[in-house]
MMTF fields as JSON, N, C-alpha, C and O atoms, coordinates in Angstrom:
{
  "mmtfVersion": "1.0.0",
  "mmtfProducer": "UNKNOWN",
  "numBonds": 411,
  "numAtoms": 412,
  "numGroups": 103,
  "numChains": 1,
  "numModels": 1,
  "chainsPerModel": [1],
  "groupsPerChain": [103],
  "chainIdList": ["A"],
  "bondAtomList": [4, 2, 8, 6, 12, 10, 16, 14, 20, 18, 24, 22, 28, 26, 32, 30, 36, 34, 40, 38, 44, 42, 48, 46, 52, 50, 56, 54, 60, 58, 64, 62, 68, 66, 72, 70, 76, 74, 80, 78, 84, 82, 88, 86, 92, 90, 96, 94, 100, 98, 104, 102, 108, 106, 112, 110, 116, 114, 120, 118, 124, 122, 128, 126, 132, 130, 136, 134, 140, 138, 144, 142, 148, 146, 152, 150, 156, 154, 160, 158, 164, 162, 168, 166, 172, 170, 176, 174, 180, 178, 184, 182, 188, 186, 192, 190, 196, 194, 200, 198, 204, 202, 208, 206, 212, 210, 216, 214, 220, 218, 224, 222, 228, 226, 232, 230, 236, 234, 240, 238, 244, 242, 248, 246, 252, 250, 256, 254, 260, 258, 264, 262, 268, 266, 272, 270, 276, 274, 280, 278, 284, 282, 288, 286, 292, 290, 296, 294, 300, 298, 304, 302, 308, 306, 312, 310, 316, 314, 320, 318, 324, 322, 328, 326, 332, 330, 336, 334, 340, 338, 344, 342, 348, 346, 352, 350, 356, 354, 360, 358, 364, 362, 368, 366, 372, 370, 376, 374, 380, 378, 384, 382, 388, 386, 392, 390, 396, 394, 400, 398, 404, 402, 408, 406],
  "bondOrderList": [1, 1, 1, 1, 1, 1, 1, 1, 1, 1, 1, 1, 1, 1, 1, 1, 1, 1, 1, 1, 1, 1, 1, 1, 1, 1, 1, 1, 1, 1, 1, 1, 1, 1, 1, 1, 1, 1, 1, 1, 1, 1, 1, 1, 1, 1, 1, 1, 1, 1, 1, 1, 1, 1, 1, 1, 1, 1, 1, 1, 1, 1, 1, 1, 1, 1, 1, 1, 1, 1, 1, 1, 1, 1, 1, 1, 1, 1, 1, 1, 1, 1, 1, 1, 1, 1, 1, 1, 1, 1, 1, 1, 1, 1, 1, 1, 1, 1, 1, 1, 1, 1],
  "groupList": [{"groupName": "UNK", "atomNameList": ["N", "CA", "C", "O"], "elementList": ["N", "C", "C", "O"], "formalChargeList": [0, 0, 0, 0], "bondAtomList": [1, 0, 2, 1, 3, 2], "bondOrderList": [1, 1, 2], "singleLetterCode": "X", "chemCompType": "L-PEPTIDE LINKING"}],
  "groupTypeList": [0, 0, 0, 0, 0, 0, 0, 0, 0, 0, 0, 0, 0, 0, 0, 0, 0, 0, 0, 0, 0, 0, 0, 0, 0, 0, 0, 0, 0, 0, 0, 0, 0, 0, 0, 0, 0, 0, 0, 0, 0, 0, 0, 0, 0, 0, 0, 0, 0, 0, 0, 0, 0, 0, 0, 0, 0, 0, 0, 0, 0, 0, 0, 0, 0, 0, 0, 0, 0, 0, 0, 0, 0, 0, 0, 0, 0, 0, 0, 0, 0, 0, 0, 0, 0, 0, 0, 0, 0, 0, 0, 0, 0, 0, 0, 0, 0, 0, 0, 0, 0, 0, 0],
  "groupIdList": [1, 2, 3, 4, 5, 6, 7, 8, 9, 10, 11, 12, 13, 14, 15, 16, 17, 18, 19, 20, 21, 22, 23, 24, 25, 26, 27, 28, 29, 30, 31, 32, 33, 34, 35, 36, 37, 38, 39, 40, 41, 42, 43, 44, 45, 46, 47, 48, 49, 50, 51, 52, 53, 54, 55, 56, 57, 58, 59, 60, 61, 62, 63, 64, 65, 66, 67, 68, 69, 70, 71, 72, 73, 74, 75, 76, 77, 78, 79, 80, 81, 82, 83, 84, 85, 86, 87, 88, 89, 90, 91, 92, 93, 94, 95, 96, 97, 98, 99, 100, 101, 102, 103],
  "secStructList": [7, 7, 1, 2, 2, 2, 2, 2, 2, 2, 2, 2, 2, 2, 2, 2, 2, 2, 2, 2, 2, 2, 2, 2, 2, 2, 2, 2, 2, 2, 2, 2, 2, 2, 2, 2, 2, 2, 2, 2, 2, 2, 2, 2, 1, 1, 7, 7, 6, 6, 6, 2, 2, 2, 2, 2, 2, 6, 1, 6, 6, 2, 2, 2, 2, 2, 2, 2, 2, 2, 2, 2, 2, 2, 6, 7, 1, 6, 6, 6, 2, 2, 2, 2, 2, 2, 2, 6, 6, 6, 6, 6, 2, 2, 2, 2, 2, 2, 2, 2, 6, 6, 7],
  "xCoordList": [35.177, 36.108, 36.2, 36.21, 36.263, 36.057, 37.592, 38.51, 37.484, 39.25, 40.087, 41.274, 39.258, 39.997, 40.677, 41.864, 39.819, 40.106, 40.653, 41.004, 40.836, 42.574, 43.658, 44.697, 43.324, 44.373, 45.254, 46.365, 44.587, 44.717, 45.616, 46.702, 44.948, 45.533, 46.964, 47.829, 47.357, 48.282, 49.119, 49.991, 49.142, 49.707, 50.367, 51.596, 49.397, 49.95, 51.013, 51.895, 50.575, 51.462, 52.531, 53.487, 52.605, 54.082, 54.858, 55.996, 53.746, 54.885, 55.376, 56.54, 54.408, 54.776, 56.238, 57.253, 56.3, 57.378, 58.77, 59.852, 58.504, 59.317, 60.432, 61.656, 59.246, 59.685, 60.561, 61.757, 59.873, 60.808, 62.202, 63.298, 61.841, 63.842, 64.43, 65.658, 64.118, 64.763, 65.622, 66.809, 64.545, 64.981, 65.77, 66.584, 65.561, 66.773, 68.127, 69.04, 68.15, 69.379, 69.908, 71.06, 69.419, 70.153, 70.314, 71.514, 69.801, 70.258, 71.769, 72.795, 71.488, 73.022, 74.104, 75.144, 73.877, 74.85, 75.639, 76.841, 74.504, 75.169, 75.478, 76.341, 75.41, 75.816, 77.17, 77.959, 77.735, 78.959, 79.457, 80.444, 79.02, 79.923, 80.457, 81.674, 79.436, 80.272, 81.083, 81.732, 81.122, 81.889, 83.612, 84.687, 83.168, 84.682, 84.801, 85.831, 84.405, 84.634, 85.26, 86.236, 85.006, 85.099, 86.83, 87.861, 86.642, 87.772, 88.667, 89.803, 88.719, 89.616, 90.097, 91.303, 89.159, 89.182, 90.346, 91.148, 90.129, 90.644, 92.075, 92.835, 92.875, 93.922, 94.742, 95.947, 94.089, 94.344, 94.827, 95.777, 93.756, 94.205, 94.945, 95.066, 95.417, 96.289, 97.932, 98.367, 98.647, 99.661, 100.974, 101.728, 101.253, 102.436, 103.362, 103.259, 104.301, 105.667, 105.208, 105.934, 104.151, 103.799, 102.884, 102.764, 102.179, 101.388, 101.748, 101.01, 103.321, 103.609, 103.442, 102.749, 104.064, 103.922, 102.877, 102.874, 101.737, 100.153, 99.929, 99.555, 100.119, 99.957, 100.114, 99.269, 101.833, 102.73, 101.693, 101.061, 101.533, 100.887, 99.723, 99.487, 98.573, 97.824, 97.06, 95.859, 98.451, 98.136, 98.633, 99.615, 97.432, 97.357, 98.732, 98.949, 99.432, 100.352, 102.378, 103.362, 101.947, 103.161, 104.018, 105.221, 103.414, 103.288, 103.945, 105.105, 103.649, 103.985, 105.272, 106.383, 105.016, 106.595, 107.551, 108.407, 107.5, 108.259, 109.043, 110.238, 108.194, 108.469, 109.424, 110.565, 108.936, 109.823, 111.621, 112.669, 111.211, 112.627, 112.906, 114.121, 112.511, 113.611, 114.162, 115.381, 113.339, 113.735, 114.899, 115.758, 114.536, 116.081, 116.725, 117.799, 116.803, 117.93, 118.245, 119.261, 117.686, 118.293, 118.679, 119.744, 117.91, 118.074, 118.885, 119.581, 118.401, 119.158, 117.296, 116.317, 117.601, 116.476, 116.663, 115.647, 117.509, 117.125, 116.061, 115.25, 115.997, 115.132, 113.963, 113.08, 113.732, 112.568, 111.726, 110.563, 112.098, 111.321, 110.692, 109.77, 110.995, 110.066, 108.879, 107.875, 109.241, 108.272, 107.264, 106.123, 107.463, 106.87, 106.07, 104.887, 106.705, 106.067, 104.825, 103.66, 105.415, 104.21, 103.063, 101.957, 103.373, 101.987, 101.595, 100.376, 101.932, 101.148, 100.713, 100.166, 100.97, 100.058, 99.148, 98.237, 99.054, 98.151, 97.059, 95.946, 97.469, 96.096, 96.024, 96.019, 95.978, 95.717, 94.792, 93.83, 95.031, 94.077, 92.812, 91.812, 93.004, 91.896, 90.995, 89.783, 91.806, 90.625, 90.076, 89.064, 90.873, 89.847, 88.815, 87.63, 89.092, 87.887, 86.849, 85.715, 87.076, 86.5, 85.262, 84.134, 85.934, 85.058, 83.98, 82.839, 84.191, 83.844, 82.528, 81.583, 82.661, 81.949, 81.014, 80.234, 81.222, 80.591, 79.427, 78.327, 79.716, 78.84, 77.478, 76.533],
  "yCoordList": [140.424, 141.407, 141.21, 140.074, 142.253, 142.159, 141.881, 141.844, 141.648, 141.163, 142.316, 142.243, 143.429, 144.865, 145.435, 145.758, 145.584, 145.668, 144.795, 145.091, 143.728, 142.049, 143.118, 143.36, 143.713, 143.6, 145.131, 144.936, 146.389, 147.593, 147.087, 147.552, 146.225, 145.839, 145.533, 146.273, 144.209, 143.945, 144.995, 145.19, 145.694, 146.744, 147.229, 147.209, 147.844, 148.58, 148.213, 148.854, 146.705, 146.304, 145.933, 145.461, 146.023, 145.559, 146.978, 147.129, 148.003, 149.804, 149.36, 149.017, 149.365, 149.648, 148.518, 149.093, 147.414, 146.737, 146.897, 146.53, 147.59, 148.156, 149.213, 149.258, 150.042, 151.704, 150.895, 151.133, 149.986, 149.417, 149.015, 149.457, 147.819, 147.583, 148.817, 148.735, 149.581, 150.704, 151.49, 151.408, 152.167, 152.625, 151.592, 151.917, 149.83, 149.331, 149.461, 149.809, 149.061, 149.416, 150.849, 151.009, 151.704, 153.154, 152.782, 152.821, 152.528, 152.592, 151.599, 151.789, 150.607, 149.817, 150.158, 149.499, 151.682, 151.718, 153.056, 153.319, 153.761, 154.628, 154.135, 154.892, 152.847, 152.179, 151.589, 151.557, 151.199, 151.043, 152.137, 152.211, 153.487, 154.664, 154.905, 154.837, 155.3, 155.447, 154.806, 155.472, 153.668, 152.761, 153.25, 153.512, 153.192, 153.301, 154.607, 154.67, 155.789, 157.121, 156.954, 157.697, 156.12, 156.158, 155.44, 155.771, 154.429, 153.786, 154.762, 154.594, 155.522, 156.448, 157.441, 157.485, 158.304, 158.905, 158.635, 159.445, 156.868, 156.666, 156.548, 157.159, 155.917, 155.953, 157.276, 157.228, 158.533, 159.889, 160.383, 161.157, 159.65, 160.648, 159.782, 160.164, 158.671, 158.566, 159.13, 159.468, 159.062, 159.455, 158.657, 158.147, 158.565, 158.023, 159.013, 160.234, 158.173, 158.781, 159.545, 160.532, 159.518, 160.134, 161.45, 162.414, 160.893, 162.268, 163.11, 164.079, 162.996, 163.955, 165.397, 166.266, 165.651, 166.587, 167.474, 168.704, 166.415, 167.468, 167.743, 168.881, 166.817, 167.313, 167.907, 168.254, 168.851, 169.891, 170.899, 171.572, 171.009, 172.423, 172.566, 173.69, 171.446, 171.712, 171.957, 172.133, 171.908, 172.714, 173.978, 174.286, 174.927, 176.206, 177.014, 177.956, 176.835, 177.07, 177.319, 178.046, 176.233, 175.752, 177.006, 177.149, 177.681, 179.237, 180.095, 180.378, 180.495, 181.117, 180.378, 180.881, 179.538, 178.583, 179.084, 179.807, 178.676, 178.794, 179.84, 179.782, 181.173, 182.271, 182.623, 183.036, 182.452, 182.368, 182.132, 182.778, 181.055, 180.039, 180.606, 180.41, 181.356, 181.628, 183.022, 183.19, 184.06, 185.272, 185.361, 186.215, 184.152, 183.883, 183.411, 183.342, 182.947, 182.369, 183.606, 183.472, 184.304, 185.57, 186.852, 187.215, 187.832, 188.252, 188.643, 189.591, 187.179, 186.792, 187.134, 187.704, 186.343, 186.387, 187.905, 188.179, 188.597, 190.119, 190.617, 190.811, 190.983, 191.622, 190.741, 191.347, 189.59, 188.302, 188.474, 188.729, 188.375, 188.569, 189.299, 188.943, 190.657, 191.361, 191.975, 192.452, 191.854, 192.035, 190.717, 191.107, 189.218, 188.19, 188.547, 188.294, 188.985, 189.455, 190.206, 189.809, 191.577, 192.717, 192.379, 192.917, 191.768, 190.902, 189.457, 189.284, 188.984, 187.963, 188.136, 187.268, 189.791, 190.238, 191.035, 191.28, 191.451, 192.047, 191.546, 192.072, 190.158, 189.151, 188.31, 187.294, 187.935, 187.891, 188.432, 187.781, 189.953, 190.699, 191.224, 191.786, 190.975, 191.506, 189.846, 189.656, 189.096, 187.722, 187.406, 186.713, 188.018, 188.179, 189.295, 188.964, 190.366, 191.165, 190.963, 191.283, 190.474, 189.637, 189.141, 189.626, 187.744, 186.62, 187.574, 187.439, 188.585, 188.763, 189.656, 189.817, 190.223, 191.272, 190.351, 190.919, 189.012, 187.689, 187.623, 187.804, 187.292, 186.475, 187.722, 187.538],
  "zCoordList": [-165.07, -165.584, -167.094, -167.568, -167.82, -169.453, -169.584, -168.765, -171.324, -171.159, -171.733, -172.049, -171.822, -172.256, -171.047, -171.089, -169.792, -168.747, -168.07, -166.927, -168.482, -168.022, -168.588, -167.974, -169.781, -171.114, -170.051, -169.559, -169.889, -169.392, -167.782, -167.438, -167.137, -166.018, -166.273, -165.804, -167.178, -167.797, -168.136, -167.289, -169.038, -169.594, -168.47, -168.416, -167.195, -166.312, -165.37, -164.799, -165.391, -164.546, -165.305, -164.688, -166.43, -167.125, -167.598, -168.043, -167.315, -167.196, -166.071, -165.866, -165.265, -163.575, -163.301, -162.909, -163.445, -163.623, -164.312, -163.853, -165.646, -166.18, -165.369, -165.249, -164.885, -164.193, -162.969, -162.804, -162.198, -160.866, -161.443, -161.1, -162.656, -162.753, -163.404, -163.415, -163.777, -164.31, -162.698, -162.382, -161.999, -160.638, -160.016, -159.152, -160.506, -159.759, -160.039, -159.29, -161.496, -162.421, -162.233, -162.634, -161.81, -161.3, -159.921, -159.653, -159.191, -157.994, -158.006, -157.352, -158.905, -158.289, -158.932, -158.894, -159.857, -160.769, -160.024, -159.984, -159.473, -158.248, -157.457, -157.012, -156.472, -155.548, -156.27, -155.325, -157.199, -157.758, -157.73, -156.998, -158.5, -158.544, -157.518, -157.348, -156.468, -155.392, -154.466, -153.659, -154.483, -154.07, -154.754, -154.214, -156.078, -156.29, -156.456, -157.128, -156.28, -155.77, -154.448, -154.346, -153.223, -151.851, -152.088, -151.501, -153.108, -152.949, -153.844, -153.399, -154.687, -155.251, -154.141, -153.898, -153.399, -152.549, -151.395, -150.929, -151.012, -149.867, -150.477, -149.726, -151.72, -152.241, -152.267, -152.02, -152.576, -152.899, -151.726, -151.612, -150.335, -149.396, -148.373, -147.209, -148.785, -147.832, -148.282, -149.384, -146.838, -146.798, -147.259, -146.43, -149.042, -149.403, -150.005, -150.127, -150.351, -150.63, -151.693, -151.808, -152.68, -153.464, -153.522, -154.278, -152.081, -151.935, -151.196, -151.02, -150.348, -149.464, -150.274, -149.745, -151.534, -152.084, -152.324, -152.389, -152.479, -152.725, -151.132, -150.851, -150.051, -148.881, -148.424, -147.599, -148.572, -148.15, -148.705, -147.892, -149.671, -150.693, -150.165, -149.722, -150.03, -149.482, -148.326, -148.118, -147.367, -145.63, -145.993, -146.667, -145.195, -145.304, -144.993, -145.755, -144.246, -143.636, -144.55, -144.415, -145.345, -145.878, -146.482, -146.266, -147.082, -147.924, -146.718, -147.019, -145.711, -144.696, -144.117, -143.948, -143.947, -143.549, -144.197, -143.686, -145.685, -146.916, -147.042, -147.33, -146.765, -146.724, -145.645, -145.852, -144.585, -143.33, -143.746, -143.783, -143.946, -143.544, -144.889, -144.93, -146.374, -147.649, -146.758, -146.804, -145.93, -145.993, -144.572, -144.354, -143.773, -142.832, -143.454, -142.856, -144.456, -144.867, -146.151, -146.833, -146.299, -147.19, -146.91, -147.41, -146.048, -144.961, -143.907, -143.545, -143.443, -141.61, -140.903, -141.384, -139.407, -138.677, -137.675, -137.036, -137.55, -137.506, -137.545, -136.639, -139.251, -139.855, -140.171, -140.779, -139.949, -140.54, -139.479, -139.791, -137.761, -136.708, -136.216, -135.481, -136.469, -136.183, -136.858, -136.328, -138.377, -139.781, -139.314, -139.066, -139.144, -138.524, -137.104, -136.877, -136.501, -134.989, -135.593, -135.594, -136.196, -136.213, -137.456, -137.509, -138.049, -139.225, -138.194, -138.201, -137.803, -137.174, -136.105, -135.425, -135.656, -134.212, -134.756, -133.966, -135.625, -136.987, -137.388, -137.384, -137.863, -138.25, -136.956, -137.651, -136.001, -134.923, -134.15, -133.743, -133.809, -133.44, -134.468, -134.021, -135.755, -136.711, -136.825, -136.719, -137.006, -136.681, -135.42, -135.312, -134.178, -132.94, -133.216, -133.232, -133.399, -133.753, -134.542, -134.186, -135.569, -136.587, -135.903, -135.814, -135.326, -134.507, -133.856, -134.299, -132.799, -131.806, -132.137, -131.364, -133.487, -133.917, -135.121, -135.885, -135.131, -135.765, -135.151, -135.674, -133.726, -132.589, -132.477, -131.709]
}
């Protein structure tokens, strides 16, 4: 083997070495990120005294509740129940149709 072709071998294998710790050094630096993404994540979503608030807001529902219970209590449930009855038999039957005309 000539020593130009030692020298070329060399070379290559000291890119080629290069390129591996490089892809290692990313891989463990995303293997940290996400680690503490998972661990931010798991803090955020559990259920404390602090997050009841983003929790309330963010079930779909809460908005409709809200509404409910301000317009009986402004109102009276009279007039709240049956406006409630005839919109929630409304979207009811238009999201069964919906589905059905999905499939």
């Amino acid at each position: 083997m000539s020593h130009r072709a030692r020298l070329r071998r060399h070379a290559s294998e000291a890119v080629l070495l290069s390129h591996m710790e490089l892809a290692r050094a990313q891989l463990l630096a995303a293997n940290v990120g996400s680690r503490l993404v998972e661990r931010a994540s798991a803090r955020t979503n559990s259920l404390s005294v602090a997050n009841v608030g983003r929790a309330l807001i963010a079930a779909p529902n809460v908005t409709l509740l809200g509404s409910l219970l301000l317009g009986t209590l402004l109102i009276g449930p009279r007039r709240v129940v049956p406006v409630v009855l005839r919109t929630g038999l409304t979207g009811w039957i238009a999201r069964n149709v919906r589905i059905l005309f999905a499939r």
